[in-house]
C-alpha positions in Angstrom: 4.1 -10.5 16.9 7.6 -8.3 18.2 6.7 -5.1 20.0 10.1 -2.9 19.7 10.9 0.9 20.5 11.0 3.2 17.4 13.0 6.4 18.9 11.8 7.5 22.1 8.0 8.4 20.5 7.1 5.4 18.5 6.6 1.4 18.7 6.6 -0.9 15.8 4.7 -3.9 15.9 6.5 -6.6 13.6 5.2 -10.0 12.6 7.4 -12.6 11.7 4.8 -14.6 9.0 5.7 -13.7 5.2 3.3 -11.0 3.9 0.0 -12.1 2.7 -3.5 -11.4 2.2 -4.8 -12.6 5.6 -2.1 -10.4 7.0 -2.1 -7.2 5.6 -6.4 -7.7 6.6 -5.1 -8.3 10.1 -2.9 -5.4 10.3 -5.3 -3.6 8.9 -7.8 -4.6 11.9 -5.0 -3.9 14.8 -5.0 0.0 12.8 -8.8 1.1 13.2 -9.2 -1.2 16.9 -5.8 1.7 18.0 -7.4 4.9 15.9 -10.8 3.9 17.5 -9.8 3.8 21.2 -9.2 7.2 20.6 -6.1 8.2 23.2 -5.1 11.5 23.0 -1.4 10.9 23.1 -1.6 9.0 20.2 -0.7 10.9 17.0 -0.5 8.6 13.8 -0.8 4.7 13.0 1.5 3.9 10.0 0.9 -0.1 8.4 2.9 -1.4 6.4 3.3 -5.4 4.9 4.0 -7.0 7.9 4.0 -4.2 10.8 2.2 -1.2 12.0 4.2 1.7 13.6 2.2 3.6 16.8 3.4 7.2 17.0 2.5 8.8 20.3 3.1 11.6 22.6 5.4 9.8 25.6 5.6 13.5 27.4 1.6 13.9 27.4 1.1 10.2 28.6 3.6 10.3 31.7 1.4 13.1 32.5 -2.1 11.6 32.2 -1.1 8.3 33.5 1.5 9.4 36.7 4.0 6.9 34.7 7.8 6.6 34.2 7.9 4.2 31.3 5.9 5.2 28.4 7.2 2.9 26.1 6.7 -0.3 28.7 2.9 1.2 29.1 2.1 1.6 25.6 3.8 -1.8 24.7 1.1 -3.5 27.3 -2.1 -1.6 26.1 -1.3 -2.4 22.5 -1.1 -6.0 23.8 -4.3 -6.1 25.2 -5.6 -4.6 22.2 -4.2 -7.2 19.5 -4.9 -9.8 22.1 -8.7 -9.0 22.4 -9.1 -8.1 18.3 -7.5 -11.9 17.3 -10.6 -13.0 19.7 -12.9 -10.7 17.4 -11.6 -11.7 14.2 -11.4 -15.2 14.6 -15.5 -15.9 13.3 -15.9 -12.7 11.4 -17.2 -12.7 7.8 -14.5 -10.0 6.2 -16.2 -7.2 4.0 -13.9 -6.3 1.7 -13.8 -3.5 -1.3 -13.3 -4.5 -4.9 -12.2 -2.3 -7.4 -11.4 -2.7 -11.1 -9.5 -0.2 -12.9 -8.9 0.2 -16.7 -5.3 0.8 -17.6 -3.6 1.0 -21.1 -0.3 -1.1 -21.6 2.8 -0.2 -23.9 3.7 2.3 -26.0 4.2 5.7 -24.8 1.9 4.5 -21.4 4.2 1.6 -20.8 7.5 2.2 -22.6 9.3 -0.9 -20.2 6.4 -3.1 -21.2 8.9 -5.4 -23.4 11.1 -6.0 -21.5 9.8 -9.6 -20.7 10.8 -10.5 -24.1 10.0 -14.0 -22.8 6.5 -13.6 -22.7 3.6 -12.9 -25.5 2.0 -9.7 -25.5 -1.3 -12.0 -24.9 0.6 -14.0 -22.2 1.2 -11.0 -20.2 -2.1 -9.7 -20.9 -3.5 -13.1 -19.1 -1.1 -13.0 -16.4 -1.8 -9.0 -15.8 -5.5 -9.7 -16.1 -6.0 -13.0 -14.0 -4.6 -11.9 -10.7 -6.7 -10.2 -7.7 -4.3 -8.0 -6.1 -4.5 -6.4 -2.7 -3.3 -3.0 -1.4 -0.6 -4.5 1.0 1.2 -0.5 1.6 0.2 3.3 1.0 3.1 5.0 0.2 6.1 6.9 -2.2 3.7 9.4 -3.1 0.0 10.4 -1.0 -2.2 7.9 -1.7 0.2 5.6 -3.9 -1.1 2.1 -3.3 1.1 -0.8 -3.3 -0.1 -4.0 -4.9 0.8 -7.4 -3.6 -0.1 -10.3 -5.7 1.7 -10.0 -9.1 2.8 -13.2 -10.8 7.0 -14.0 -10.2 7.0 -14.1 -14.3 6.8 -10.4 -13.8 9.1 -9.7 -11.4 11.6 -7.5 -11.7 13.7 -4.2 -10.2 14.7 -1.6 -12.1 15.0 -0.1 -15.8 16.4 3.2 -17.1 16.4 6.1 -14.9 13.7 8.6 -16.0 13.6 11.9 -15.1 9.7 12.3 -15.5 6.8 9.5 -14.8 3.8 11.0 -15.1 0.6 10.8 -12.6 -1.4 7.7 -13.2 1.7 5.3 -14.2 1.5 1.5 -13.6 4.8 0.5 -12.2 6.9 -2.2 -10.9 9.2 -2.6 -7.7 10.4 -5.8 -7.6 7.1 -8.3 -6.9 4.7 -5.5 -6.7 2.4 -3.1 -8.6 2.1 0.2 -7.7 0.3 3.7 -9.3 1.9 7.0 -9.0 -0.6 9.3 -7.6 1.4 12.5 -8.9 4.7 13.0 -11.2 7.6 11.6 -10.4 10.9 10.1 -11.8 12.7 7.1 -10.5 14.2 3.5 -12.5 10.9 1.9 -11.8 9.6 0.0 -15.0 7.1 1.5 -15.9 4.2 -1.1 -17.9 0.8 1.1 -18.0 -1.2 4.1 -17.4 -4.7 5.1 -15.7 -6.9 8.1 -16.0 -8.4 6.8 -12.7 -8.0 9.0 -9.9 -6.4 7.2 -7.2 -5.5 10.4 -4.6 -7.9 13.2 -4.5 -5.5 16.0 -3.4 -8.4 18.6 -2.6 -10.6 16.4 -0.1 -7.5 14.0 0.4 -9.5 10.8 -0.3 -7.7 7.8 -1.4 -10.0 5.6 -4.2 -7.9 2.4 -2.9 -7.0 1.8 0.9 -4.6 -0.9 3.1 -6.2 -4.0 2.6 -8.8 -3.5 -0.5 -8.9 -6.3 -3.6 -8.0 -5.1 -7.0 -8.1 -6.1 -10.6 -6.8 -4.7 -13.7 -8.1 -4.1 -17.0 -6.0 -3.9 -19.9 -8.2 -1.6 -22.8 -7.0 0.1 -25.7 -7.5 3.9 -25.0 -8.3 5.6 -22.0 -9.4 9.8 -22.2 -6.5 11.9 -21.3 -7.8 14.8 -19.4 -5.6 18.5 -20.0 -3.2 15.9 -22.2 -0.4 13.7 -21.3 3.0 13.8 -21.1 4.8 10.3 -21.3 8.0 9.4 -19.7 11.2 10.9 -20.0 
């Protein structure tokens, strides 16, 4: 793994292996080991795919530490800690959250559901279906998870702009999944809808996190709670 400057407050720690299950777990790991040491110039860990950004305070350490360098002396301690987690990890049994949730395909739920005109509704129903995907990035929206694992017949980038995608939309972005925690509008296709509730705005609790399996389940109807307004 790179360890490079982000600004003058932030580092980013970069791997250079394609992204991937075992990864994003990984990344995942380095997260909590940084959040749990509990420095108190430290301000936010952001992960992504293949990197995890460390936001700190340099002003606040220089003063703790009597240092010049912040950047040079966070670099080293986030060293020692990746070094001493890959130690950890390397005979660990990994515990990992698996969630189903129901969606609804096509229609007014999924009006860019046909466009792999290539494909059988019950071939893309089987390819939807079979695959365990994993949370590989929060983002776009709070709590908007990011799935990794979708099959390349699915892949694709954009459809027609819409100025309204309602909360709870399955979409595509290229060779992932990902469910819009609130309304929103964008060119993602959009293939589904849930009723789960994926962000809990009051108590801000996300129902999928970095790093947790998934699988989808295609059923007919789903409730619609206070009604729903498709895409536009």
């Amino acid at each position: 793994m790179r360890i490079y400057p982000k600004g003058d407050s932030a580092l980013t720690i970069m791997s250079d292996r394609e992204p991937s299950r075992q990864l994003t777990h990984e990344i995942n790991e380095f997260r909590l080991e940084i959040i749990n040491q509990r420095m108190p110039y430290i301000d936010e860990v952001i992960p992504s795919e293949n990197s995890l950004m460390v936001v700190y305070h340099p002003y606040t350490m220089m003063m703790k530490h009597n240092i010049d360098e912040p950047f040079e002396y966070m670099k080293e301690l986030v060293e020692n800690i990746i070094y001493q987690k890959k130690q950890d990890l390397k005979d660990r049994v990994v515990n990992k959250k698996s969630i189903q949730i129901d969606i609804v395909v096509g229609g007014l739920y999924g009006p860019d559901y046909n466009l792999f005109t290539d494909l059988t509704s019950e071939e893309k129903q089987q390819i939807i279906e079979s695959r365990t995907y994993f949370v590989s990035m929060i983002g776009h929206t709070p709590g908007c998870p990011y799935l990794s694992g979708l099959s390349h017949r699915l892949f694709t980038s954009s459809s027609n702009y819409k100025q309204f995608i309602p909360k709870g939309s399955v979409c595509i972005e290229k060779d992932k999944l990902f469910i819009t925690t609130t309304e929103t509008s964008g060119d993602w296709p959009v293939i589904g809808w849930t009723n789960a509730e994926i962000f809990d705005r009051k108590n801000t609790k996300c129902l999928l996190n970095f790093g947790d399996d998934v699988t989808l389940h295609i059923v007919d109807t789903l409730p619609e709670s206070g009604g729903y307004k498709p895409c536009q």
